[in-house]
Every structure is written in C-alpha cells, then in structure tokens.
FIROTI-35658 format. One record per residue (C-alpha): residue in one letter; x, y, z. Coordinates in nm, 3 decimals, padded with zeros to 5 digits, m for minus. Example, Ala and Ser with C-alpha at 12.3 -4.5 7.8 and 13.67 -1.06 7.14 Angstrom:
BEGIN
res/u/v/w
a/01.230/m00.450/00.780
s/01.367/m00.106/00.714
***
This chain:
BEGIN
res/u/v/w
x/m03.160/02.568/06.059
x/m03.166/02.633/05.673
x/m03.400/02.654/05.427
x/m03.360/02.445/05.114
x/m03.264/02.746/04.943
x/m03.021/02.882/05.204
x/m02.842/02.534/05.178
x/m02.823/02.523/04.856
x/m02.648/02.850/04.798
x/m02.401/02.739/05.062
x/m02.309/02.380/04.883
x/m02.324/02.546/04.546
x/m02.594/02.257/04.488
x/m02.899/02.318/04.300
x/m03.247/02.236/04.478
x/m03.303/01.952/04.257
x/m03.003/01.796/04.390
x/m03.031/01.827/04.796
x/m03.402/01.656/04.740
x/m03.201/01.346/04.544
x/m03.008/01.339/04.838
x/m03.278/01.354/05.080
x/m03.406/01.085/04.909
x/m03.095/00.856/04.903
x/m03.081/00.929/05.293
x/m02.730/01.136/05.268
x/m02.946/01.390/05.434
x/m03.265/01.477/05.601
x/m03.499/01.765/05.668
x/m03.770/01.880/05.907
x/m04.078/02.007/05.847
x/m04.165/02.337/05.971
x/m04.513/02.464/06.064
x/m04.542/02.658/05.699
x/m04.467/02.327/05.556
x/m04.091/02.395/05.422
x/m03.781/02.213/05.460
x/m03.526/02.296/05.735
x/m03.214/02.139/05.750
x/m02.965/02.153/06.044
x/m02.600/02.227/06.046
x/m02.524/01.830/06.050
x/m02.673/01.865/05.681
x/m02.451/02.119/05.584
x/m02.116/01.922/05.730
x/m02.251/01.619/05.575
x/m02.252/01.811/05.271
x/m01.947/01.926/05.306
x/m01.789/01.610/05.363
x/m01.960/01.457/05.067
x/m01.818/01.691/04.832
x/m01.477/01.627/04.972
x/m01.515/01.230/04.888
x/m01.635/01.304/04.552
x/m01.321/01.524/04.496
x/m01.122/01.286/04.509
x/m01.309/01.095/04.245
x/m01.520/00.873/04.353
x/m01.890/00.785/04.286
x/m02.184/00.923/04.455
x/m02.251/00.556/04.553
x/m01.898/00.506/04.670
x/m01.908/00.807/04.885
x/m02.249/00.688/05.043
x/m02.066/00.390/05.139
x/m01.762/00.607/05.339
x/m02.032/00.797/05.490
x/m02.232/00.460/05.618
x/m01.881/00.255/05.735
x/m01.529/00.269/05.786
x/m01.334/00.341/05.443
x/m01.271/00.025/05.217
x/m00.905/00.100/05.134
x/m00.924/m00.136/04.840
x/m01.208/00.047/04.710
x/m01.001/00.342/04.706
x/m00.687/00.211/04.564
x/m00.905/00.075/04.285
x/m01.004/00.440/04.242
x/m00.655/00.606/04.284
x/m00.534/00.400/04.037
x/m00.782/00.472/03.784
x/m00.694/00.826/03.824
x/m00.381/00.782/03.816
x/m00.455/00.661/03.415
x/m00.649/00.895/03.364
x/m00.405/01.150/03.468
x/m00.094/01.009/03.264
x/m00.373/01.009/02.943
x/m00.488/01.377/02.968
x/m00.094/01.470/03.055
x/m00.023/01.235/02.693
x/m00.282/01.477/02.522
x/m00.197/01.808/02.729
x/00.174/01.756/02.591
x/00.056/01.678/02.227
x/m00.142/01.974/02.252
x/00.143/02.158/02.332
x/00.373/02.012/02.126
x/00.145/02.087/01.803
x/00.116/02.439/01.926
x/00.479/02.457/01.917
x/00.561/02.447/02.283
x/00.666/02.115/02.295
x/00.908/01.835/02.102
x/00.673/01.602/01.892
x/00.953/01.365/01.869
x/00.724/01.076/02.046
x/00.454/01.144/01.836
x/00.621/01.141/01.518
x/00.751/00.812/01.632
x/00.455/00.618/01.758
x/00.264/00.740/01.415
x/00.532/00.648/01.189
x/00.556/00.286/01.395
x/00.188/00.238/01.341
x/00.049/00.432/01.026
x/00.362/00.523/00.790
x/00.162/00.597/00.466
x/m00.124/00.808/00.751
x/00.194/01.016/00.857
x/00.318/01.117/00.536
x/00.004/01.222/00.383
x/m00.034/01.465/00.735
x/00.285/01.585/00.663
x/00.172/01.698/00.349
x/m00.136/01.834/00.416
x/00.106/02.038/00.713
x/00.238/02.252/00.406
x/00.619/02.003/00.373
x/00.696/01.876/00.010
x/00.740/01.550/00.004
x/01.165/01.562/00.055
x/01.058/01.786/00.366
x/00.838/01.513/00.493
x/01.097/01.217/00.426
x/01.385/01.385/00.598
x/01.180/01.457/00.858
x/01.013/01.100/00.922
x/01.334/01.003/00.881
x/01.573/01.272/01.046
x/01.449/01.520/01.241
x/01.161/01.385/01.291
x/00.993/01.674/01.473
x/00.792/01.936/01.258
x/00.849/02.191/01.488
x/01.268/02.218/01.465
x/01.268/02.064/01.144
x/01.418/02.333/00.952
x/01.739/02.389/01.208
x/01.760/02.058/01.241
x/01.845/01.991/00.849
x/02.052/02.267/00.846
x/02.271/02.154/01.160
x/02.278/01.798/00.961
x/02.338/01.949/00.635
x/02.661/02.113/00.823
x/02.773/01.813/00.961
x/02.790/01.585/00.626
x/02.940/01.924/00.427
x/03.248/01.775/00.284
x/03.195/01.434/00.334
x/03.125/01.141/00.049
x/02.918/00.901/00.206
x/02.586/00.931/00.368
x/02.569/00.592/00.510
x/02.823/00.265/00.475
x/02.934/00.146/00.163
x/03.250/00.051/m00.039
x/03.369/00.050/m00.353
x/03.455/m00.400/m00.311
x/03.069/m00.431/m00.197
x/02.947/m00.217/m00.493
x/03.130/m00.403/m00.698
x/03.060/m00.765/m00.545
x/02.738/m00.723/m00.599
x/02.723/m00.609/m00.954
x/02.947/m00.913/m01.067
x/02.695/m01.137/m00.925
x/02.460/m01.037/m01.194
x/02.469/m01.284/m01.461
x/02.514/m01.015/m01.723
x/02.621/m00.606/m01.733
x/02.324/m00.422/m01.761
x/02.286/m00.179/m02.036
x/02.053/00.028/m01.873
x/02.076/00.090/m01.473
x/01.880/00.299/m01.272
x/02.058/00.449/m00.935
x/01.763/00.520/m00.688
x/01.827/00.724/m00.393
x/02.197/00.787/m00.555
x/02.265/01.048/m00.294
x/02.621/01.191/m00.344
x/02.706/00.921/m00.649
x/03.000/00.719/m00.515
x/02.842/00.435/m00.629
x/02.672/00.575/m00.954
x/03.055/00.653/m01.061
x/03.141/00.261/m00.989
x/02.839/00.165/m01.207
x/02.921/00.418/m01.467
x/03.274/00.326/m01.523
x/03.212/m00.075/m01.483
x/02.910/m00.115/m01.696
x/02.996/00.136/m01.998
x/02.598/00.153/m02.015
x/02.399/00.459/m01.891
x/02.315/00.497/m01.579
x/02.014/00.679/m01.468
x/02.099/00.810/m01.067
x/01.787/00.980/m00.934
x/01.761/01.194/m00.586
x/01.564/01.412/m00.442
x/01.822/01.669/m00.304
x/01.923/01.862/m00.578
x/02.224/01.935/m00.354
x/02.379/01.621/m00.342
x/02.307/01.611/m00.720
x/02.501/01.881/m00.789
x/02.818/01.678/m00.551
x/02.780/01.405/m00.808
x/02.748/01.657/m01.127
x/03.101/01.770/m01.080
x/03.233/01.427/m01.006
x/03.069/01.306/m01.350
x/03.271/01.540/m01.527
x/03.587/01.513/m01.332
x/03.546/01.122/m01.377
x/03.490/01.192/m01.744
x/03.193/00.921/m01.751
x/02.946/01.228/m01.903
x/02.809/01.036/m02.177
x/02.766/00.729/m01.937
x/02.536/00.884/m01.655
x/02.257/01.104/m01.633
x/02.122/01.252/m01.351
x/01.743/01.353/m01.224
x/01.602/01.509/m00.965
x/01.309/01.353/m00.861
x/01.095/01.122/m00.595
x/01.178/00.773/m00.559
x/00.763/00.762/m00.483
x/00.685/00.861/m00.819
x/00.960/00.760/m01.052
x/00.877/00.947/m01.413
x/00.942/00.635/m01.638
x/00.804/00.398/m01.868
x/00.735/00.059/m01.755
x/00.989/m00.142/m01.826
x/01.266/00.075/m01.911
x/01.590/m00.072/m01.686
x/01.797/m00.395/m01.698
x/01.873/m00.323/m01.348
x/01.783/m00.119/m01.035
x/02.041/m00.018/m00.776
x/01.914/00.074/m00.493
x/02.242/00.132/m00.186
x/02.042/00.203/00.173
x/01.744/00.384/00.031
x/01.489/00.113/00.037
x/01.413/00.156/00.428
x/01.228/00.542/00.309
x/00.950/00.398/00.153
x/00.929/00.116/00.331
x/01.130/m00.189/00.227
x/00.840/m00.449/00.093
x/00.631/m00.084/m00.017
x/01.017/00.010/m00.272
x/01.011/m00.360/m00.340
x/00.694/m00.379/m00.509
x/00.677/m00.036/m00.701
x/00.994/m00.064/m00.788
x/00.934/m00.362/m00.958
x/00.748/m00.255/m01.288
x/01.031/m00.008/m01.411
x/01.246/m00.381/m01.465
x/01.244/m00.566/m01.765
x/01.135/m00.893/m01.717
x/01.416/m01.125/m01.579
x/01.574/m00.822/m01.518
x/01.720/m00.710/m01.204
x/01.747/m00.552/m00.860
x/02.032/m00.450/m00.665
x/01.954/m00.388/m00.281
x/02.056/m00.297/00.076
x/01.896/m00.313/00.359
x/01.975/m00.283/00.750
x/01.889/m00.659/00.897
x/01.894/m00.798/01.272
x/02.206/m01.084/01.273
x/02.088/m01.223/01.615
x/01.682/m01.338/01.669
x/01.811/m01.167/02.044
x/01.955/m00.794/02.001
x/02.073/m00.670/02.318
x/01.830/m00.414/02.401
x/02.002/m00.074/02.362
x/02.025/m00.161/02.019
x/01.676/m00.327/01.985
x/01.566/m00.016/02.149
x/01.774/00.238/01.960
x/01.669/00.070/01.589
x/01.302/00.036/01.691
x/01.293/00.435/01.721
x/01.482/00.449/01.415
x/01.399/00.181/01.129
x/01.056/m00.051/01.345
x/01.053/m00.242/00.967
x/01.427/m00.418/01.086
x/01.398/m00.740/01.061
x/01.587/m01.058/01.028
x/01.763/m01.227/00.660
x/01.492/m01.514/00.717
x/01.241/m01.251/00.720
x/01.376/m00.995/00.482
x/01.417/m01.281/00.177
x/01.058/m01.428/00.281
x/00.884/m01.060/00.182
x/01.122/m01.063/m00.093
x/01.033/m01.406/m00.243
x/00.668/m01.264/m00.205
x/00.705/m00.982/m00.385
x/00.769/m01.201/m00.693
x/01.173/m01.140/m00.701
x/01.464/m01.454/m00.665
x/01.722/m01.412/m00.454
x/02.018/m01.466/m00.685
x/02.260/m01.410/m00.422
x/02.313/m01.231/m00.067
x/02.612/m01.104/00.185
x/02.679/m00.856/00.427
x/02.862/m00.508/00.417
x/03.197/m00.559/00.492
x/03.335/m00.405/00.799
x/03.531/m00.135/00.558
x/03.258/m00.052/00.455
x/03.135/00.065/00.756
x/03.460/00.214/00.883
x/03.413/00.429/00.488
x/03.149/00.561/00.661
x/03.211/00.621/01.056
x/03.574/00.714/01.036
x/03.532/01.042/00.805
x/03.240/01.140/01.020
x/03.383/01.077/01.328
x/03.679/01.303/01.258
x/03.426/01.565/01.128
x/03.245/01.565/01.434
x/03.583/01.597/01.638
x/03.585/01.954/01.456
x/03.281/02.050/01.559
x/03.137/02.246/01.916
x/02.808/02.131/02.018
x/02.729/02.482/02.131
x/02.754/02.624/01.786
x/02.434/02.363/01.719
x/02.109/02.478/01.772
x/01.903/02.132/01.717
x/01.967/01.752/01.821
x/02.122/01.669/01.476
x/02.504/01.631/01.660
x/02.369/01.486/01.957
x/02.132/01.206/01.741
x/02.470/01.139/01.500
x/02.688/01.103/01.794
x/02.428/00.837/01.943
x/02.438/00.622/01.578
x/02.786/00.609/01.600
x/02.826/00.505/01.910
x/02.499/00.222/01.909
x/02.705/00.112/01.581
x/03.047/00.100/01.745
x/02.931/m00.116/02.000
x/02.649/m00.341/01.849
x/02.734/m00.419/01.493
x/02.768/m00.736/01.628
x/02.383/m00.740/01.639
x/02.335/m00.612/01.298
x/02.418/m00.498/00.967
x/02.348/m00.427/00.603
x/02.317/m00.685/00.379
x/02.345/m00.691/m00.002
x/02.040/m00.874/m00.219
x/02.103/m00.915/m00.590
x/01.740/m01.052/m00.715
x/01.577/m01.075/m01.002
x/01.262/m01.035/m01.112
x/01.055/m01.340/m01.191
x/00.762/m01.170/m01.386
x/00.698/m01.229/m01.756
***
C-alpha cells in the first residue's frame, strides 16, 4: 500500500493531481485507521498505464475511455493523424529555425514569401543588412540569404563573356521600335543590363538615350561598347534603381524596358513607370506570358517557383489597359531570339566543371535551359508597345 505521497513521488504526479483522479474514478484509495489515503499497487499500474495513453497524445478523457472499454481505433486514428500535423508543422518551423540560423537552405521560404508578400520580403531583406541590388538578385537568383554571396559569384562566372542576359534580338528590338508612330527624342533604357539593345536604340533613334542599371558591372560592358560603337554623344549611362528612378516627371518620349519588368512586379513597373512619360508618350515592354490556359506541369511548376506573376496575353493586356496605357501593338520573341540567348550559354556551360562550383547557380541555369528547350511551346516573351493615355 502507498501513501498519497509515496505515490506521488513514484508517478512524478503532484498530490493535487492523484485526488482529481480519485475523483474522476481512474483510481481509488482506502482509508486507514489514522485517516490517510492508501492506495494499492493496482493504483500505481493504473497509473502507469494512464501515462502511457496520454503519451501518445491523447486526452485525459480519451484515455478514461481506453481504460473503461476496448480501444476505439477510430478515435485513435483521429488522434494519430492530428499528430501527424502537428509533427510536419513543428518540423516546417524546426527547419526554418535552422535555416535562419544558417544550418539550413531557405530556398522554400524565400519562395512561399515572395509568392505571397513580395513588397513584405524585400523590405526584410533590407532590414537583413542587403542593398537593395543584393535583395533583387537574390529574390530573384539565389534566392537563399544564406549562400547568396557564392551563389552570385558562381553566376557572375557563368555569364563572364557573354552579351545577353536573357532572349532578345536585334529584328525584335527593332520591330518594336518601328511600331511607334514616331522616333523618340528622348528614351529611357530601364534595366539596360549589358546594352545590346541600348546600342540599337542609340544608333536608330539619333536621340539620347538614357540606359539605367543597377550593376555597375554590366555598365561598364556597355561603356566600352558606347565608345567602340562611336554613339558617345547619343547615350548616357546611370547607375541606379529602377525602384527609385532620379528624374523629373515627365522627362522621356519613350521607356524601354527588355525583360526587366517581372523585378518589380509587372503591374507594380507598369504604374511607376508611368509618370517619367510624357503624355501620349510611350512604353516599350517584355514580359514572360503563358501561350496555353493548360501548361504542362513541369513547366507550370518550374515558372511558379520562378516568376508566380506569369500570366496569360488576355490577362497581361487587361492589367495593362488598367493601368491607363493602350496597347498599340503586340508579338512574341522570335525563336532567334531565344536561340541569341541559349546557344552562347549553352556552349559556355559545356566549358565549365560542376565541381569547380560551390553553389546551385550551374545546376539552376542548366534546369532553365532545359524547361525552355522543351516547353517553349507553353510560353514565351511577348513584346507590348503602349502608350500612355494620360493628359
């Protein structure tokens, strides 16, 4: 027989707890001559047993009822699989943890913020010490903080050499600016990157061209073309955010804007964008679009990772009707354009050992090219020349 206290200290179970139990009938005592409690060695296994059902997670009420009948198996598969959740939730926060610790890749997480809060990720980034061409490249890129730096170095290494960082030619370029009704005087290049096409604009308009980017490294790729192009007095080039553009209101005939659209969002570049035009004036845009309302689903899968704001042309010229622009004209990239862009890289990449990488950057550009060489059926870029409606 045991004394309250005795049990107690053999359950690790306070006193206040055996008498709750007593009173729910899980147990019972006897009382001795000197009044106290004394519980029998049934007690104790009943205890023990007890404990064991509430280890694996059920109620104290649920438990009473495995003690009083035979086990209801459907209450218990109710209960495994609410552990089960519970389980994969704290293992989602355990790895988060980890990841933020720096233990862990915080890929998914950079990817399920940027799919639901864009403008909420970048201003963490910031506040994470990353300028704001840091935090770009690496909602856009790398997209995990903790191998961000190797991983825009291995990518850095890849493109060395090359002209084009994405598809483009110099017959779409210059489709698209003869659809404009006139040649603007004044052009602004956002997101010029490496300045194939600022060169096009430069030498076909005779106006001045404005190309702005925020990697002062591809600037200085486009410098040296300027001057061995000899179009000096007919471009000028800045180094600055496409999120804050340092101009007057106002000040452009046209915007070009080749593939850079998707980094601040397309509708978001759309609408701040369009102050900097003159009225009636002009933009010039690309933008990745779904050709099918039914992508197969690698591809679905693959772009929904990469660019979740894809959409269809229906779509895409609805939010750009909205934003107070007329369409003037649309088509898609050519093919050649495309190939201007895959068939330099792919040789590239044939020169290259995946051991002497130290990030995903190869791996992640050797996936793009091959979802693009086998579902470009499924989409594309497509060229909008609009202009701007406003007064």
């Amino acid at each position: 027989m045991y004394r309250i206290s005795e049990l107690a200290l053999k359950v690790g179970l306070s006193r206040s707890t055996l008498l709750y139990y007593e009173k729910l009938g899980l147990i019972s005592s006897k009382r001795q001559a000197n009044g106290y409690r004394a519980y029998s060695e049934h007690d104790l296994q009943q205890l023990k047993l007890l404990q064991q059902l509430q280890a694996g997670g059920l109620t104290l009420k649920e438990c009473q009822a495995c003690l009083d009948t035979r086990i209801d198996r459907a209450l218990l598969l109710e209960r495994l699989q609410s552990l089960e959740q519970e389980i994969a939730h704290k293992q989602q926060s355990r790895d988060l943890l980890a990841a933020m610790l720096g233990k862990a890749s915080m890929r998914g997480w950079h990817q399920a913020l940027e799919s639901q809060a864009p403008g909420a990720h970048l201003a963490w980034l910031l506040k994470q010490g990353f300028n704001e061409k840091q935090a770009l490249r690496l909602k856009w890129l790398s997209k995990d903080m903790n191998e961000h730096d190797h991983y825009m170095a291995d990518f850095e290494r890849i493109f060395d050499g090359l002209d084009r960082l994405g598809p483009g030619s110099a017959e779409d370029t210059l489709a698209a600016l003869n659809a404009l009704p006139a040649v603007p005087k004044t052009l602004l290049d956002i997101g010029c990157g490496r300045g194939v096409s600022t060169l096009l604009l430069a030498q076909h308009t005779q106006g001045l061209v404005t190309a702005v980017d925020n990697d002062e490294y591809s600037l200085a790729h486009l410098r040296a073309a300027v001057t061995t192009h000899a179009v000096e007095h007919h471009v000028r080039l800045l180094c600055a955010s496409m999120t804050a553009l340092p101009f007057e209101g106002r000040s452009f005939d046209a915007i070009w804007a080749e593939g850079s659209a998707y980094i601040m969002g397309f509708c978001n570049a759309l609408k701040s964008w369009r102050r900097f035009i003159k009225p009636q004036g002009f933009l010039v845009v690309s933008d990745l679009i779904w050709l099918t309302d039914s992508p197969r689903s690698e591809a679905s899968s693959f772009w929904q990772k990469n660019y979740p704001d894809m959409t269809t042309l229906e779509n895409r010229v609805s939010s750009i009707t909205s934003q107070g622009y007329r369409v003037v004209c649309s088509f898609p990239l050519s093919r050649h354009a495309w190939e201007n862009y895959l068939n330099p890289l792919r040789e590239k990449i044939a020169e290259l050992c995946a051991e002497d990488f130290s990030s995903k950057a190869l791996a992640d550009i050797k996936d793009e090219i091959d979802i693009h060489e086998r579902f470009l059926d499924d989409y594309g870029y497509q060229f909008f020349v609009l202009q701007n409606n406003g007064a």
